[in-house]
KEZASE-703812 format. One record per residue: z, x, y of N, C-alpha, C, CB in turn. Coordinates in steps of 0.02 Angstrom, whole numbers, plus 50000, padded with zeros to 5 digits. Glycine has a CB too. Layout:
ZXYZXYZXYZXY;...
//
This chain:
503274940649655502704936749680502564930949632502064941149688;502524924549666502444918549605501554918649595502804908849637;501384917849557500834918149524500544909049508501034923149457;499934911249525499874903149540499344901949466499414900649638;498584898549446498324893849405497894902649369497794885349450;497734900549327497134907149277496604905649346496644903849159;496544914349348495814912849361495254916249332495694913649423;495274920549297494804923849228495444921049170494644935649230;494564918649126494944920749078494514921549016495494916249070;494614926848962493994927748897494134922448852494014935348848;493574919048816493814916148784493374920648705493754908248810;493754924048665493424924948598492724928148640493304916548543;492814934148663492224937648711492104943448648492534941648807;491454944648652491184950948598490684952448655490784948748503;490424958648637490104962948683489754970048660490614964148729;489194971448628488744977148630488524979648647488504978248622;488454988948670488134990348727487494992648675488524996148785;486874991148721486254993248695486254986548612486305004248677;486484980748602486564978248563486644982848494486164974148571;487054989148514487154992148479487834993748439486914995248502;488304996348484488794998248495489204993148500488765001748537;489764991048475490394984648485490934988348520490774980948404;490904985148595491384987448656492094982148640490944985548748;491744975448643492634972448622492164967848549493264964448715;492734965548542492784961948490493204954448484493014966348452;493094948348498493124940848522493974942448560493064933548440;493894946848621494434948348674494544940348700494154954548743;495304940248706495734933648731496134935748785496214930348675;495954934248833496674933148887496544931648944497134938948901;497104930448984496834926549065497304931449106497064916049083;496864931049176497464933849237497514928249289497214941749283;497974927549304498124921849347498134925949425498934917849320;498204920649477498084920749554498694925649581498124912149590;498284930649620499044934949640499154939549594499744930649640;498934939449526499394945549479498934952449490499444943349376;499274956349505499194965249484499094966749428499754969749493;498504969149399498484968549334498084976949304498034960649318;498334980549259497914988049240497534987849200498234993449217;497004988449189496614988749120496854997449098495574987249133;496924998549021497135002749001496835004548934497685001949006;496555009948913496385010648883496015018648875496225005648884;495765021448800495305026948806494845028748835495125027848773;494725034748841493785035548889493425031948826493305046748909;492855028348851492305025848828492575019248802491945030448778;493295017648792493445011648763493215003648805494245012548754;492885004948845492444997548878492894994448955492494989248801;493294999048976493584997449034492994997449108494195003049037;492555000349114492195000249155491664990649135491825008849149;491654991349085491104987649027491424980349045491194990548924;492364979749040492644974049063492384970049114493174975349078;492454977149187492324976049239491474970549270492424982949255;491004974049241490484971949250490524966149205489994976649242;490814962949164490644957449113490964950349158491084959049026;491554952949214491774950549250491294948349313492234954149255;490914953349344490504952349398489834946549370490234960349423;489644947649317489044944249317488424951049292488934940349403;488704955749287488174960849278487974962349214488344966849305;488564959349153488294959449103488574952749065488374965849074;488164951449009488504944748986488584946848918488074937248996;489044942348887489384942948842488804940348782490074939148854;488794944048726488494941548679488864935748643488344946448641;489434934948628489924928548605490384930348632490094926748533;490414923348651491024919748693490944917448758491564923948701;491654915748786491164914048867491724916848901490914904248900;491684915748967492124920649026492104915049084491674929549055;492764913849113492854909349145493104911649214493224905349111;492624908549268493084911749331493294905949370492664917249384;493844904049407493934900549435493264897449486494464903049453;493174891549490492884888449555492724890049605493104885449575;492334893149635492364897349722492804902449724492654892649789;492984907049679493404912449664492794918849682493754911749577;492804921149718492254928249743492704932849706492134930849844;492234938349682492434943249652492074948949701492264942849574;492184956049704492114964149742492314966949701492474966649806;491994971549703492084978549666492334984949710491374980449637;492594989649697492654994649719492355000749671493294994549734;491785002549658491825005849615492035013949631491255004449587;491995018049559492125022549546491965028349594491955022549496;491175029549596490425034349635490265029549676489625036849585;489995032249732489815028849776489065030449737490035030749854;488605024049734487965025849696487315030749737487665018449676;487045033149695486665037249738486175032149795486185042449685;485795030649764485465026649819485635024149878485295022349800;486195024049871486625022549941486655030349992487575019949913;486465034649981486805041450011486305041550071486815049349955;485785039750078485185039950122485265034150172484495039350079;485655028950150485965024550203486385026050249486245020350183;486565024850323487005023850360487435019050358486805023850402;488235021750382488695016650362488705009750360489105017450389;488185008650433488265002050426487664998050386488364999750494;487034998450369486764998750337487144998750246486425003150370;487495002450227488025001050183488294993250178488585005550204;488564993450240489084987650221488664979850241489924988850275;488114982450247487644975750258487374973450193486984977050308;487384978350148487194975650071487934973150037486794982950016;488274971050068488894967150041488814958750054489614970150082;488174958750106488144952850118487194948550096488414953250200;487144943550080486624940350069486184939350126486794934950043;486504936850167486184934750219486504938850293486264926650216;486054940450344486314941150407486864941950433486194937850431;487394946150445487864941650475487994947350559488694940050408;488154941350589487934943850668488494946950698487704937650722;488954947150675489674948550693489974955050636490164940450685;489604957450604489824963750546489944971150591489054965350479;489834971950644490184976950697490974976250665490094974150793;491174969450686491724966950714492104967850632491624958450758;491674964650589492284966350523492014971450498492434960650458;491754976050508491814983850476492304985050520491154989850478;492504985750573492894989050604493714987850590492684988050667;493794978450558494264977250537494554980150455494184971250548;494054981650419494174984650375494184991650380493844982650338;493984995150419493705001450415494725003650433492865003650484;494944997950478495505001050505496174999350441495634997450591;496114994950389496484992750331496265000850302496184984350285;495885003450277496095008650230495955015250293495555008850144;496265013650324496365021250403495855025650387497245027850405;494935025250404494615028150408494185026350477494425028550351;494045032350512493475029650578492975033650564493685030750666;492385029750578491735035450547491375032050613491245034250443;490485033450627490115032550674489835029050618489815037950719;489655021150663489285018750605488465019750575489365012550616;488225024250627487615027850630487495034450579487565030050700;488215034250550488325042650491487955039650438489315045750453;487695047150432487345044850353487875044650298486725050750324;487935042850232488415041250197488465050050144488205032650155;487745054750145487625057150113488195065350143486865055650105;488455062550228488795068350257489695065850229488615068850358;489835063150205490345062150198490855062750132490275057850219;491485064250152491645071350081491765064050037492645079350088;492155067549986492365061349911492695057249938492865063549841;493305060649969493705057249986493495047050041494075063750022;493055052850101492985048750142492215042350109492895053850216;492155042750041491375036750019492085034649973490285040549963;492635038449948493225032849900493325026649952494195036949882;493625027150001493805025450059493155018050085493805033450105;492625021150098492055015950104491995011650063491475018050104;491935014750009492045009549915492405002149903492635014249856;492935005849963493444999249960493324996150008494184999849961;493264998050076493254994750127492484989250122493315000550188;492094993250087491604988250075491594983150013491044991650073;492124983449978492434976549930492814971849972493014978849866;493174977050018493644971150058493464964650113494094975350099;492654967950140492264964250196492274959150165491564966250222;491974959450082491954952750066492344947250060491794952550029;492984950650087493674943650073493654942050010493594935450114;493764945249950493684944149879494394940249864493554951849834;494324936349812494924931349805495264934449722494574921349806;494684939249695494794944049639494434950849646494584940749575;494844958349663494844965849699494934966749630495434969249765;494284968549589494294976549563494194982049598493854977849520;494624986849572494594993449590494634997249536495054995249634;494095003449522493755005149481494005012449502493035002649480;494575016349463494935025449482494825026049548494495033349443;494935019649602495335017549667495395027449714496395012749631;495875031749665496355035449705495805043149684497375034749672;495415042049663494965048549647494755051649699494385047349611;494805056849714494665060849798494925060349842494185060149833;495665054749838495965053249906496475055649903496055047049929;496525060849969497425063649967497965059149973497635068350029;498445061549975499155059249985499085055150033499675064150001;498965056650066499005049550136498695044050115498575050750216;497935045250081497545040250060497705035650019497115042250039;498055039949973498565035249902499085031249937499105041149839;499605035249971500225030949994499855024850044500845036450042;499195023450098498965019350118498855012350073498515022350140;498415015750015498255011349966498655007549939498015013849926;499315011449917499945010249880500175004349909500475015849883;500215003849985500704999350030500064994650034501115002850114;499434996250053498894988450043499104984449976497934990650029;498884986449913499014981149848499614980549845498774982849776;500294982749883500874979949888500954972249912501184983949926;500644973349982500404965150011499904962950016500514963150067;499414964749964498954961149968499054954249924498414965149953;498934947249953499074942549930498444940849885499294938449979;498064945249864497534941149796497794943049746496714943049784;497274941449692497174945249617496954952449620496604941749571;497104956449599497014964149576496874964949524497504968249581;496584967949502496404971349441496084978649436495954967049412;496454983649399496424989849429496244995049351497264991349476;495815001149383495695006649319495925009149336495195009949291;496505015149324496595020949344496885023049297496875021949398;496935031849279497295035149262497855039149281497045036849248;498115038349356498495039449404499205036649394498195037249458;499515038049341500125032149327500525030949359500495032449283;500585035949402501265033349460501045031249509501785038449491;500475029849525500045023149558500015016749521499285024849568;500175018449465500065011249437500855007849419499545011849359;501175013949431501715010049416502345006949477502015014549366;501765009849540502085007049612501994999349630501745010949674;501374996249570501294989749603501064985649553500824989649663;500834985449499500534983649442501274980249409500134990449401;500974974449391501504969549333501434968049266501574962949350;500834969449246500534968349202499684974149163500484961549229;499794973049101499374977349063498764974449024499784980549019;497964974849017497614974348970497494979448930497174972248986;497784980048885497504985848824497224987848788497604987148797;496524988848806495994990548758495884995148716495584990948781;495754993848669495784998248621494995001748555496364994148588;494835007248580494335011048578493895009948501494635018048593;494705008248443494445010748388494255002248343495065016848349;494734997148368494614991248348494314984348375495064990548333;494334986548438493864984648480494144977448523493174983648436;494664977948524495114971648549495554973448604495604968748491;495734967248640496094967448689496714965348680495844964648732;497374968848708497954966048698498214964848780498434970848648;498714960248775498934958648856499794958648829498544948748900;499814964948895500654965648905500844964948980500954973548880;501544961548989502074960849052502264967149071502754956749037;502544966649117502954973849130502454979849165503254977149047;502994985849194502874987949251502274995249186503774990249314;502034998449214501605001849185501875004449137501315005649220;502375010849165502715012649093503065010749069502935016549080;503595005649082503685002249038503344999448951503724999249076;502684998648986502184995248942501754999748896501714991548985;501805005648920501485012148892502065012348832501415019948952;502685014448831503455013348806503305009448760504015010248854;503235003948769503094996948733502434997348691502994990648790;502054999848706501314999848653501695005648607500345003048697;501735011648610501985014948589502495013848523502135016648637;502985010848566503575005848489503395003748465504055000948483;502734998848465502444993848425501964996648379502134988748465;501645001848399501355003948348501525009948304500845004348367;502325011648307502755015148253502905007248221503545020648286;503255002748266503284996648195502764994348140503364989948223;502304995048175501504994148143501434998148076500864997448199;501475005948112501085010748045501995010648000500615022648083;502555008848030503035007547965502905002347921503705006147983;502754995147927502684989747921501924991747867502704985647995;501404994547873500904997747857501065000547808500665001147897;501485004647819501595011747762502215007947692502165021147823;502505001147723502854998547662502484993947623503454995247679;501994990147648501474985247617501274990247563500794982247670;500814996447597500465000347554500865003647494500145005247594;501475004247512501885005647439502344999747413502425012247447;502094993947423502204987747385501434986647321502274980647456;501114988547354500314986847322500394991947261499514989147383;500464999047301500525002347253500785001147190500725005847271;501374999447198501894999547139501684994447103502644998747156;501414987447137501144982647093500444983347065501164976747125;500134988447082499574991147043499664993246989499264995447068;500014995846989500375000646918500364995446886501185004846917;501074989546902501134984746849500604979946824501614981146867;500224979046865499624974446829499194978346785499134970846882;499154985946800498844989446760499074988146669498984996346792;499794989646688500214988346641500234980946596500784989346676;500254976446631500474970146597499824965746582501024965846644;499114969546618498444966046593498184967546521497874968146640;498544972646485498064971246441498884969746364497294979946436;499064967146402499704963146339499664955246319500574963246374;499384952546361499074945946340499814940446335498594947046253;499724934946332500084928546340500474929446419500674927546270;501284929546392501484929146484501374933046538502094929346499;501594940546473501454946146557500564946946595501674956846526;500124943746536499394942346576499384935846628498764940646516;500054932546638500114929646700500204931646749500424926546704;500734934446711501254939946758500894944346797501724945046713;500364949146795499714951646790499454947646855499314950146714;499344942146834498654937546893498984936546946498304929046871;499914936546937500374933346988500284939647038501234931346961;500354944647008500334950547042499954953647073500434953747018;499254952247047498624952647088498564947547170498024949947029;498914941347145498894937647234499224939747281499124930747246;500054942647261500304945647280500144950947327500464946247243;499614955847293499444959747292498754960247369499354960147219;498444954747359497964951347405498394949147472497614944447365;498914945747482499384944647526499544949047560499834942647506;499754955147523499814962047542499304963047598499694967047480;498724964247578498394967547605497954965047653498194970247567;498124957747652498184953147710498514954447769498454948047693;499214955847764499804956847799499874962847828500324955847763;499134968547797499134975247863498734973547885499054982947857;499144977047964498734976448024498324981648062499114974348064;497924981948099497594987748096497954987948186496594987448072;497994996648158498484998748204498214999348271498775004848183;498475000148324498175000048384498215007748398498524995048437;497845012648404497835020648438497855021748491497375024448431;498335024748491498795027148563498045031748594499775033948542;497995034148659497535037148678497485043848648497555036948739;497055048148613497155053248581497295058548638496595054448534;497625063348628497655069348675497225074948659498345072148678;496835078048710496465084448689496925087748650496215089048747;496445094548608496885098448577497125104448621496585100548516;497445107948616497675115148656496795118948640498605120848603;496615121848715496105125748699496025131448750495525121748691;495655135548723495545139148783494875142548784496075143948792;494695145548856494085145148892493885153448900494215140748968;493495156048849493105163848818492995167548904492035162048762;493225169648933492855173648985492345180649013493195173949005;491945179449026491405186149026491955192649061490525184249090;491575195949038491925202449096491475203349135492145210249070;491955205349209491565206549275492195208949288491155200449325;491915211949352492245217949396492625215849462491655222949421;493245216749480493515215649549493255217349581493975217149569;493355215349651493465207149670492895202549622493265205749767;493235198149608492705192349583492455190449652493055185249536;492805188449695492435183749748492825187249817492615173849734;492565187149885492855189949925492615184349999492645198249917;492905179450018492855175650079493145178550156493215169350061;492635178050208492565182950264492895178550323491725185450280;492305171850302492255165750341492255161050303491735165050381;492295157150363492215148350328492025142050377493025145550295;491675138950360491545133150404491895125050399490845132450396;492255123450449492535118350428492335112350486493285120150415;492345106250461492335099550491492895102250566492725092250424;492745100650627493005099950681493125091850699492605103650726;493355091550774493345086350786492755082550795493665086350823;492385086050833491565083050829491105086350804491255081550887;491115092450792490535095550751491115102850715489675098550816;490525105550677490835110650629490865116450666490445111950563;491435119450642491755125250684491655132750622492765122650707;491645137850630491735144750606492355148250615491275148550633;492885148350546493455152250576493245159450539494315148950555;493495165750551493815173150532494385169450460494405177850624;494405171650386494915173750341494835181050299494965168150294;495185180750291495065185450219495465184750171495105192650224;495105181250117495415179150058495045182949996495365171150053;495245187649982495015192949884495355189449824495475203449874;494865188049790494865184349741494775188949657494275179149762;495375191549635495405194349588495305190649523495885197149594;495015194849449495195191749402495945188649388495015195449362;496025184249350496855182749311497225178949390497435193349277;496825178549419497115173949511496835166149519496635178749602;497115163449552497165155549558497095152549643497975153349524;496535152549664496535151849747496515142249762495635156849787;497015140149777496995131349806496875133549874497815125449799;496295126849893495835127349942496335119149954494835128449922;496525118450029496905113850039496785109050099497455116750041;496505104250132496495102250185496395094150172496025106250223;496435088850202496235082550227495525080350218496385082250293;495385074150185494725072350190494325072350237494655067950178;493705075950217493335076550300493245082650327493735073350359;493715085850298493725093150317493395097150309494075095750303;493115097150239492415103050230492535105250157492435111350291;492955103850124493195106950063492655108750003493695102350036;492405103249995491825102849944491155105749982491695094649917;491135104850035490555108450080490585115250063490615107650162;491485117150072491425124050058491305125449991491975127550078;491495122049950491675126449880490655125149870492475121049796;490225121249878489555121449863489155125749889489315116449873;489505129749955489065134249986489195141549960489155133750062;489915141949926489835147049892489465147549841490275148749879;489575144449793489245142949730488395144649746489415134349705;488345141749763487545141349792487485150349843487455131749864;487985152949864487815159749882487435160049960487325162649821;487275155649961487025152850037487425154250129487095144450021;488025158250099488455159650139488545167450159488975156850114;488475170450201488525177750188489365179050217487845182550235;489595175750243490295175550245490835173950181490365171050292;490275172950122490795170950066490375175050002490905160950053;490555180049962489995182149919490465179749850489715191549927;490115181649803490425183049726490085186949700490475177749677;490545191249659490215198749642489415198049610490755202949576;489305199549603488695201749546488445200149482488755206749529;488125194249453488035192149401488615189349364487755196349376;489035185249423489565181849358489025173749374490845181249383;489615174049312489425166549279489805160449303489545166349201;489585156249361490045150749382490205146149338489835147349432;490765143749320490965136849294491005132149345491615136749260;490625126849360490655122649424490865114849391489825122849471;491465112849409491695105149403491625101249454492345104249390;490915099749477490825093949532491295088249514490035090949535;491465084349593491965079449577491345073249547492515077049656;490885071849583490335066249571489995067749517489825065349625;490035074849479489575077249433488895077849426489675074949393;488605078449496487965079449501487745085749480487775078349559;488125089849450487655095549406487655094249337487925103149412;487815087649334487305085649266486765082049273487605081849215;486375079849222485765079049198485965073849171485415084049160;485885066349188486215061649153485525059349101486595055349208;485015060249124484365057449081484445064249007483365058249145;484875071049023484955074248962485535069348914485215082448980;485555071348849486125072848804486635076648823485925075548751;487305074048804487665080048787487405086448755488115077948749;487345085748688487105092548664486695096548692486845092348614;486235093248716485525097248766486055100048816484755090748816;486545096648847486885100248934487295106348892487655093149000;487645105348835488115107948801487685115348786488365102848736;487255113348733486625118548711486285124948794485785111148681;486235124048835485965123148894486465129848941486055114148916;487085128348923487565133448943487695137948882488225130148971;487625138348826487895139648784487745148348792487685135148726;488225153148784488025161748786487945163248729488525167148813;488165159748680487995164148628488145157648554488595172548633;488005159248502488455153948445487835149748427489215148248482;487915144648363487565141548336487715133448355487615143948272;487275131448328487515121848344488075121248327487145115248301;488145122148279488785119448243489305120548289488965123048173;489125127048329489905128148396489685122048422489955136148473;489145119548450489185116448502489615108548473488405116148536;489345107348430489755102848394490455101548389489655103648347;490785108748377491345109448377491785109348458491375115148338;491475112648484491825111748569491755105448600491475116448627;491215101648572491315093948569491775091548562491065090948531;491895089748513492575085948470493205090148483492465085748378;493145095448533493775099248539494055093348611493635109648558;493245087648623493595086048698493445077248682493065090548789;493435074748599493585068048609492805066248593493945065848686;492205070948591491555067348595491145070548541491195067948669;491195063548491490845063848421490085063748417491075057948380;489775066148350488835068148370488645061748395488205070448293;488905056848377488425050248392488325048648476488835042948354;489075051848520489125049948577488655056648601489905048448603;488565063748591488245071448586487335065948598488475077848475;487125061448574486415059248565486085056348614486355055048517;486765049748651486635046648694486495050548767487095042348690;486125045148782486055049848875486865051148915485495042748951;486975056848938487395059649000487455051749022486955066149064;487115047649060487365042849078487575037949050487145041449106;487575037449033488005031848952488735032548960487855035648851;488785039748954489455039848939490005037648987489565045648922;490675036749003491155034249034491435040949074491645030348983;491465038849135491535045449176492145048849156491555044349253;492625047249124493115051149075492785058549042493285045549007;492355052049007491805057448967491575064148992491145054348958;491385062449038490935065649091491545071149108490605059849163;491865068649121492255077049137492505080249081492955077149186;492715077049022492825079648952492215085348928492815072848899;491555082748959491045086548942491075094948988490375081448959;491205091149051491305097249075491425103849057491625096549099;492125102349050492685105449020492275110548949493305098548994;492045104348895491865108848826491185111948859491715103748739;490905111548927490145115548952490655124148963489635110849059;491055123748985491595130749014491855135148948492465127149059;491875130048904492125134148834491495140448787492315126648771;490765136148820490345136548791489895144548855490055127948777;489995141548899489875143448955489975152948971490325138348994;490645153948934491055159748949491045162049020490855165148907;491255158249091491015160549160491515165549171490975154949220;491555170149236491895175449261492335170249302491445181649302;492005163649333492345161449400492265153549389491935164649478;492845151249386492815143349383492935139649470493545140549321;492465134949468492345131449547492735124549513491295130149584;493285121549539493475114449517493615110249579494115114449469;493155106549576493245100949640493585096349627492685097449666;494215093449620494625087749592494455088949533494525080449614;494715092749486494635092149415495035088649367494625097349395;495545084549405495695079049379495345071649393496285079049392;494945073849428494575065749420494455062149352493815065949447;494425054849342494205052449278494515055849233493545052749267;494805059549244495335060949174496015058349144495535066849177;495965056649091496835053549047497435058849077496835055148930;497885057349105498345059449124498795063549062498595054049158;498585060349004498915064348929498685070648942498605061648845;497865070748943497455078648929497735082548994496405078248931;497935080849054497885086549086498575093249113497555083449139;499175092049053499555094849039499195102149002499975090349007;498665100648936498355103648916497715108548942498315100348887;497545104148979497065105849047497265114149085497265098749116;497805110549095498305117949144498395122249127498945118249165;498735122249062498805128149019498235128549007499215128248960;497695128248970497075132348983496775136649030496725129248982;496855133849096496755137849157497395142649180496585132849214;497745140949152498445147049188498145151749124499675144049183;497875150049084497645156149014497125160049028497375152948939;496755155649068496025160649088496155166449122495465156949138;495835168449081495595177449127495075179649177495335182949077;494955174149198494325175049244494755172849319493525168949218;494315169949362494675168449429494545162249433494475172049494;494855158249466494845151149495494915150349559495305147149472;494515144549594494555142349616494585133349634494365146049622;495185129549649495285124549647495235119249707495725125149622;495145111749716495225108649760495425104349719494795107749803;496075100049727496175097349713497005091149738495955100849671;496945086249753497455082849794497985076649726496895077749870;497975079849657498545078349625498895082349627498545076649573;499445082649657500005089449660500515087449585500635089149755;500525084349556500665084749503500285087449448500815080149497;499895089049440499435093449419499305100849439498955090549429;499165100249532499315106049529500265111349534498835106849579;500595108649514501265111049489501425111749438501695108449503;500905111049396500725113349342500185121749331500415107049321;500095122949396499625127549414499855132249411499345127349463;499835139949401499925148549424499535148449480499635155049369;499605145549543499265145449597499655151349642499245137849627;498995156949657499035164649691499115161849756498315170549684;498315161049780498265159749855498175153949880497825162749881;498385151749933498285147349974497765147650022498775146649998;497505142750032496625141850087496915136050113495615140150041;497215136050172497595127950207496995125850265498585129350261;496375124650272495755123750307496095118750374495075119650250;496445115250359496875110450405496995114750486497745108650359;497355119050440497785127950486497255130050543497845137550414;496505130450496496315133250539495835128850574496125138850520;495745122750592495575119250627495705118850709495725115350596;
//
C-alpha cells in the first residue's frame, strides 16, 4: 500500500497523568495516510493515554501534536462505557454525531452490515453480550467516516468469525489505522509498522516491519544495548582504578589522571538506557479451599433463541481437579449463563455449599473502581497479613504506588492482572472466567494456563482465544450453539 503525506505527528510530546506521573517523555514520530500502525507496549505504559492525546481528550503538557487539516479521527474503544448501557442502539449511534442527521437509519444499517451484526435498533445496549457492544464499538467509529480508526483491544469478546471479519476489513480498509492489541496474530495479519512504548523510560520508539518481526527486532536491539552497556561499564571501571592510581603521583600521570576522568565522562555519556522488553508474570499458583463433590451440577440452561430465550434439558457434574468450556457464538447467552450461576439465581444450575467463587468478569464490573487495589486485594483476602497482599501484588506486575491509586486508574491490563492476584488471595473452590484473556500480554498467559491446569478446585471457562484455550486440561464441553 503506498502511503501518502504525515498525518499525526508528536513533536517532543511529554505527558503526566494527575500532573503526577510521566506517561511519555518529549515522544517523536509521525504516521502517515493509509499506514497500519500497533502501539506496543506494557500494561500501564500510556498506550490507552496515546490514544486520547490523539483525540483531543487530553493535552500534552510539552510539546505539540499535529493532525492533518480536516483529518476526523473515531475511536473504537476498549468497554463499551457504562452510561451508554441504558441507551438504545440507535440512540447510541446518534451520539457519534453533533448535529441531527435525518438519514442515520440508513448508515447504521450500512455499518451495522461492514462488521456482520443485525440488532433491532430499539435494543437496549445493556441486553447485549461482549461480543455483540465489541462489534457496536466499531461500527459506531466507522459511521463517522474517520480518515484516522483507532481501535482500542478491537478483538476482545469476539469469536473467530468476528476476528477473521475484522481481519479482512483493516485489510482493505483504505485509511490510517492505528491499533492496541495484544492479540499478535491479529496484528501480524495486517499491521506494517510499530510504536514502542516503553513503561520504564518513558519514550517512544518507531519500528517498520510486520509485528513479529519487530517484536524480533526490539528484542536484538536491546541484547546489543545491555552488551554495549555492560562494555562501557567495564571500560569506566578499569579507568577508575587508574585515575585512582595516577592522581595522587603528581606532574604527568596527574594529567594522565584528568585525561582519564573525560574519558571516563564520555563513557558514561555513551550508555544508553535500555529499553524493557515487557516483563512476564512469574510462575504462580492459586491456594484452593476444600469442598466436596460435585462442586457444581447444571440441569438446565437458558440460551438466546432466534427471537426470544429458549430452556434446554443438560447434565453437566462439575468435579474438583475438572475444566468445563462453555462454547457458543456471540449472542448466545454465555455470560448470561455463567452470571446466573454465580449469582445462584438458577435452580437448574446449583454449586455445592459454601464454596468460594473466583469470578473473572470480562468488563470487570465486580470491581470497585472508586476502591484501591489493596482495599479489593485486602477485601478477598482468607487469611495472611498485608505484607501477603503486597506480595501477590507484585507477583502480577503491580507495585504499592500503583496498590494506592483508584481501581480506575489503572490500565485494563491491570485490571485483569489484579484479578488474577484477587484468586491467589481469595483461595475459591470454583473459578468463573469470562474471556480471561481479555486485556492481557500475550507473554503472561502461557503462565496463566499452567496455573489453572494446577488448580485443584473446578473451572469453569468462556473463552474464544483457542490458542489459549489449547493450552487448557479442558474435561467438558458446554457447545450452547448444539442446543439451540
Amino acid at each position: 500500500m503506498n502511503h501518502g503525506d504525515v498525518i499525526i505527528r508528536f513533536n517532543n510530546v511529554s505527558y503526566k497523568y494527575n500532573n503526577k506521573k510521566l506517561i511519555l517523555s518529549e515522544a517523536n514520530f509521525s504516521v502517515r495516510e493509509n499506514a497500519k500502525m500497533t502501539i506496543m507496549g506494557q500494561n500501564g505504559a500510556g498506550k490507552s493515554t496515546i490514544f486520547k492525546l490523539m483525540t483531543g481528550e487530553l493535552h500534552p503538557d510539552e510539546g505539540e501534536i499535529h493532525i492533518q487539516n480536516g483529518a476526523r479521527i473515531a475511536i473504537a474503544k476498549q468497554v463499551m462505557p457504562r452510561e451508554c448501557f441504558t441507551m438504545t442502539v440507535k440512540e447510541f449511534f446518534e451520539t457519534a454525531f453533533e448535529k441531527t442527521t435525518y438519514d442515520i437509519d440508513r448508515r447504521i444499517a450500512e455499518v451495522l452490515d461492514i462488521v456482520h451484526f443485525s440488532v433491532p435498533l430499539d435494543r437496549t445496549i445493556e441486553w447485549l453480550s461482549g461480543g455483540q457492544q465489541a462489534r457496536l464499538l466499531l461500527a459506531h467509529a466507522l459511521i463517522q467516516k474517520p480518515d484516522i480508526l483507532l481501535l482500542d483491544e478491537p478483538t476482545n469478546n469476539l469469536d473467530t468469525q468476528g476476528i477473521d471479519h475484522l481481519t479482512e476489513f483493516l485489510i482493505l480498509y483504505e485509511k490510517t489505522v492505528i491499533v492496541i492489541s495484544h492479540d499478535a496474530t491479529f496484528l501480524n495479519a495486517f499491521t506494517h509498522g510499530v510504536l514502542h512504548l516503553d513503561a520504564f523510560n518513558h519514550t517512544v520508539r518507531q519500528f517498520v516491519g510486520d509485528y513479529m518481526d519487530v517484536v524480533e527486532e526490539i528484542s536484538r536491539q536491546i541484547e546489543r544495548e545491555q552488551r554495549q552497556n555492560a562494555q562501557l561499564k567495564k571500560t569506566m571501571i578499569d579507568r577508575k582504578e587508574k585515575v585512582n592510581f595516577f592522581a595522587n603521583k603528581g606532574g604527568k600521570m596527574r594529567k594522565l589522571a584528568s585525561k582519564l576522568r573525560e574519558e571516563i565522562a564520555e563513557s558514561e555519556a555513551q550508555i544508553v538506557t535500555v529499553a524493557q522488553e515487557d516483563k512476564t508474570i512469574r510462575p504462580f499458583s492459586i491456594p484452593v479451599q476444600n469442598v466436596a463433590n460435585p462442586v457444581v451440577h447444571i440441569r438446565e440452561v437458558t440460551i438466546m433463541g432466534a427471537e426470544m430465550p429458549v430452556t434446554r434439558e443438560v447434565d453437566v457434574t462439575l468435579r474438583k481437579k475438572e475444566c468445563l468450556r462453555i462454547t457458543g457464538p456471540n449472542g448466545i447467552g454465555k455470560t448470561t449463563l455463567l452470571e446466573t450461576l454465580a449469582s445462584q439465581k438458577h435452580t437448574g444450575m446449583t454449586i455445592a455449599q459454601d464454596v468460594r467463587v473466583g469470578y473473572y468478569r470480562q468488563d470487570f464490573s465486580g470491581l470497585d473502581f472508586e476502591q484501591t487495589p489493596f482495599q479489593a486485594l485486602q477485601a478477598v483476602q482468607v487469611e495472611g497479613s498485608a505484607q501477603e497482599v503486597y506480595a501477590a501484588a507484585a507477583h502480577f506486575l503491580l507495585n504499592s504506588e500503583l496498590l494506592q491509586n483508584p481501581i480506575g486508574s489503572l490500565s485494563e491490563g491491570q485490571k485483569g492482572l489484579l484479578c488474577y492476584a484477587r484468586f491467589m488471595l481469595q483461595q475459591p473452590g470454583l473459578l468463573i472466567l469470562d474471556e480471561p484473556t481479555n486485556h492481557i500480554n500475550f507473554r503472561h498467559l502461557p503462565v496463566i494456563a499452567e496455573a489453572l491446569n494446577n488448580f485443584d478446585g473446578a473451572i469453569i471457562v468462556v473463552s474464544h482465544d483457542q490458542e489459549f484455550v489449547d493450552q487448557l486440561e479442558v474435561d467438558h464441553t458446554l457447545d450452547l450453539q448444539r442446543l439451540s
